[in-house]
N, C-alpha and C positions, 0 to 999 in steps of 0.2 A: 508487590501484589501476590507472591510468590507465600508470602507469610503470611496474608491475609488469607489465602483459603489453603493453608498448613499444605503447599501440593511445593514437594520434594520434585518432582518432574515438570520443567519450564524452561521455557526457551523464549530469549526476548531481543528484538531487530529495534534500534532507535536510531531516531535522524533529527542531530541539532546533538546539544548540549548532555552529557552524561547526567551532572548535574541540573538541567534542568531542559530537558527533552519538549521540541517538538512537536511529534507523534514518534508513536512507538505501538508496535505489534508484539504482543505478548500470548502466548500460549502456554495454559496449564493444563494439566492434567492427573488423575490421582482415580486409584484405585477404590473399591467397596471401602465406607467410615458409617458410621453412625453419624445422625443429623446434630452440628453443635454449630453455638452462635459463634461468628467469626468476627476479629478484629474489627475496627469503622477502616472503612478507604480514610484516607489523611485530605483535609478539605486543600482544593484545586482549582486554578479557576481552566478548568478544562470539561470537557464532555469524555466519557466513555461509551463505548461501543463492543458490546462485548455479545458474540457470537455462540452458541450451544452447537457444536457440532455433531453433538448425539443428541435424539432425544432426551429432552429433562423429564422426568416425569412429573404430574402434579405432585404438591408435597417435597418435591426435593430440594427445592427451592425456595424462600421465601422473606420478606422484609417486610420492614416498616419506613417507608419512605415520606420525607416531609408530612410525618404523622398519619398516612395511612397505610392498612395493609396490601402491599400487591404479592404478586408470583406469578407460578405458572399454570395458564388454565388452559392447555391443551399439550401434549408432545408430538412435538415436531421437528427435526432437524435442521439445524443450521435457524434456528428462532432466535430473532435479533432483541437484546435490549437498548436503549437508550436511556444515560441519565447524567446528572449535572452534579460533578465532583464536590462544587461547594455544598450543593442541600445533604442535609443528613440522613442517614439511614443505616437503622441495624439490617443484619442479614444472618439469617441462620442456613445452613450448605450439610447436605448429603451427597455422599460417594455411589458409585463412582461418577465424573465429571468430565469433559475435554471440552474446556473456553477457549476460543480467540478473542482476545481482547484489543479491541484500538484505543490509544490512548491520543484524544485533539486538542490542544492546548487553546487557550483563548487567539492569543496572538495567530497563530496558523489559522483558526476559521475567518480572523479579522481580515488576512490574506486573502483567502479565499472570497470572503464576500465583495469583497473592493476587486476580485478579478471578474469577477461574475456580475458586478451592476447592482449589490444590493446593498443594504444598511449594515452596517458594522453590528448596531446593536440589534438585538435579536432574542425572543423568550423562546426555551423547548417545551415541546409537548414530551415528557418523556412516554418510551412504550417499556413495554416487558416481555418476553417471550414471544411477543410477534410475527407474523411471515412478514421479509423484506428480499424479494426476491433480486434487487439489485447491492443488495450488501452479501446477499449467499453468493452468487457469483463471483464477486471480488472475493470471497473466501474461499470459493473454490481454485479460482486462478492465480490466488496466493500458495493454499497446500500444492498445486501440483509440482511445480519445482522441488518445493521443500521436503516432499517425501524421496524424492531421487538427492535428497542431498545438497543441491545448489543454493546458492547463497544470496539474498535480498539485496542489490546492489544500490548504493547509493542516488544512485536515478533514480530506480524502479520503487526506492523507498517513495521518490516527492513525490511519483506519478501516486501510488496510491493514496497517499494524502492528501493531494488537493484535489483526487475524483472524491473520494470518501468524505469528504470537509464538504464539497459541493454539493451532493447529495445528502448528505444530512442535515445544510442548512436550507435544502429545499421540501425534504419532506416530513424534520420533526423539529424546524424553527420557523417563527412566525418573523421575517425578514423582509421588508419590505421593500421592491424596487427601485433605485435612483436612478437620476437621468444619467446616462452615458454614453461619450463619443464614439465615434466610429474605429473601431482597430484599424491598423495600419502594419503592413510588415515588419521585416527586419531590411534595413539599408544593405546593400549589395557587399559593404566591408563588414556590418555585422555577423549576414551569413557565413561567409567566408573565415572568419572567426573562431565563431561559434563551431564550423564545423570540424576545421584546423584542431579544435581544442577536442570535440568527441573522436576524433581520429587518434589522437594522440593517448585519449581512454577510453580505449575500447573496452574494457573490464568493466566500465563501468564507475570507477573510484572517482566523483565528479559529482559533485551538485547544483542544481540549475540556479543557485544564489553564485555561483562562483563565475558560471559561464554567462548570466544577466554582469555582471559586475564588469568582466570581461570586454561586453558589449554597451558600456554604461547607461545600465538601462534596469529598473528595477524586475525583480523576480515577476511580476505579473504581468505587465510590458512584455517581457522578453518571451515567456512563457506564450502567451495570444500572438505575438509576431511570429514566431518560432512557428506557431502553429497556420498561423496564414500565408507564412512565407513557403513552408515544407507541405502543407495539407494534412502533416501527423504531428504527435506528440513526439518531443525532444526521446522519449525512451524507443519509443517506435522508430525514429530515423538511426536511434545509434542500434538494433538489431538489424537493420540494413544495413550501415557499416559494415558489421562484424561477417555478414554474408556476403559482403561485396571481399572484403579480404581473405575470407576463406576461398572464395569462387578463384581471384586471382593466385592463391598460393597451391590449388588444388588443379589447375589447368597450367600451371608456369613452371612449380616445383615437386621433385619427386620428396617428398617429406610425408611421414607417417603420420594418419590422420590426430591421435593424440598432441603431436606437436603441433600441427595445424588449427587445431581448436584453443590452446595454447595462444598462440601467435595472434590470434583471433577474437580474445577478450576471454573466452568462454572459459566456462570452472574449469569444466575434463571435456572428456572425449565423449561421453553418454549425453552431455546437456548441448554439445553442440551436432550431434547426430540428431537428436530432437528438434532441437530448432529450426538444422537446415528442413530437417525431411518435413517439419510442418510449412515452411514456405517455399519451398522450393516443388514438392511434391514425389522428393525421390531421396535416396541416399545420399551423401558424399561421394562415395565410393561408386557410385551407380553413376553421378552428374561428372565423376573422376574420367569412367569410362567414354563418356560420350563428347567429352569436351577437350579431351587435350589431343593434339595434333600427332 
């Protein structure tokens, strides 16, 4: 993708297969160019999802998709496109630019629809420059880590992919509802398990195909049980983890908070002073003070 709009600066998070990727979160970026036509995307049976984080302006943008011309006809930040790897389309690109780009593979939205109660198959309505205020947010609370440096962990990858897969097969695929039974939790040894096993990675290096697998119970199963057993999402229960073992290593043991964060899943010392103080509502060092005997 990196070639396709000649941007020397990018940065790309995937989950699944190198060679043949899942989803993946892709950001370019690139300085003032002159407007030239750019390579084709290579056909895919996938959807992209690719985010303007600046204003585009009219003209900066622009193609020939499935034989007609679109673009952009307003600037707006964080303006979502959607559109279907396999149809074609030239595209001609002016500088300067900064895309977020999701890339959802067929198989994954397949996933997703069979967790959600609807049709496999499915036609897009593609947009273009659009406002989607539930995909800006998800890009918002993707950059925010990312500008401090922290790293997309393998959780937090699937957590984004199957909300972003669910949400774009409900508001630019035409998918229609099937009957489905009632969820049911996780059995008393799954949780138990399940949880065993996000204790064990608190960093996070753990995919909810590993930990359903664990629980013999498919990724989508385990993922709805997970959730009706816990009342959150498997990535939401393991950020309580990591602050449930900070809390204990911060009221039990005299260790420096770097090492505590450390011990604790978390990248550094900046991403878990973050974390705590957003849930907890105070410092480490402040919760240090008031909790240990």
């Amino acid at each position: 993708m990196a070639e396709i709009f000649s941007a020397p600066d990018y940065d790309c998070r995937l989950e699944g297969s190198h060679q043949k990727p899942d989803f993946a979160v892709t950001r370019l970026r690139s300085g003032p160019r002159p407007a030239e036509r750019a390579p084709a995307y290579p056909a895919d049976d996938a959807l992209l999802v690719c985010v303007s984080l600046t204003p585009t302006a009219i003209g900066q943008w622009r193609a020939r998709y499935k034989g007609r011309e679109v673009g952009v006809t307003r600037a707006i930040p964080f303006a979502t496109t959607v559109l279907d790897l396999l149809c074609s389309m030239e595209m001609w690109v002016r500088g300067p630019f900064d895309y977020l780009h999701y890339y959802l593979s067929a198989p994954l939205l397949k996933r997703v629809a069979l967790d959600n109660g609807v049709a496999a198959a499915y036609e897009l309505r593609e947009a273009f420059f659009i406002e989607d205020l539930v995909v800006a947010q998800l890009t918002r609370a993707i950059l925010s880590p990312l500008r401090h440096g922290e790293p997309l962990d393998k959780l937090a990858l699937d957590q984004i992919a199957l909300l972003l897969g669910a949400h774009v097969l409900q508001r630019y695929c035409r998918a229609p509802k099937v009957a489905t039974s009632a969820w049911r939790g996780l059995q008393p040894w799954q949780k138990i398990r399940a949880e065993e096993m996000l204790r064990a990675q608190l960093e996070g290096n753990i995919t909810i195909k590993e930990l359903a697998t664990a629980c013999s119970l498919s990724e989508r199963h385990f993922a709805r049980g997970f959730r009706t057993s816990f009342g959150i999402s498997v990535h939401q229960h393991l950020i309580q983890l990591r602050i449930e073992r900070a809390k204990s290593l911060l009221s039990q043991a005299n260790k420096r908070l770097a090492e505590i964060a450390q011990l604790s899943g978390f990248c550094d010392q900046a991403a878990f002073t973050r974390t705590f103080s957003r849930v907890e509502r105070m410092t480490p060092s402040h919760w240090r003070k008031c909790n240990r005997g």
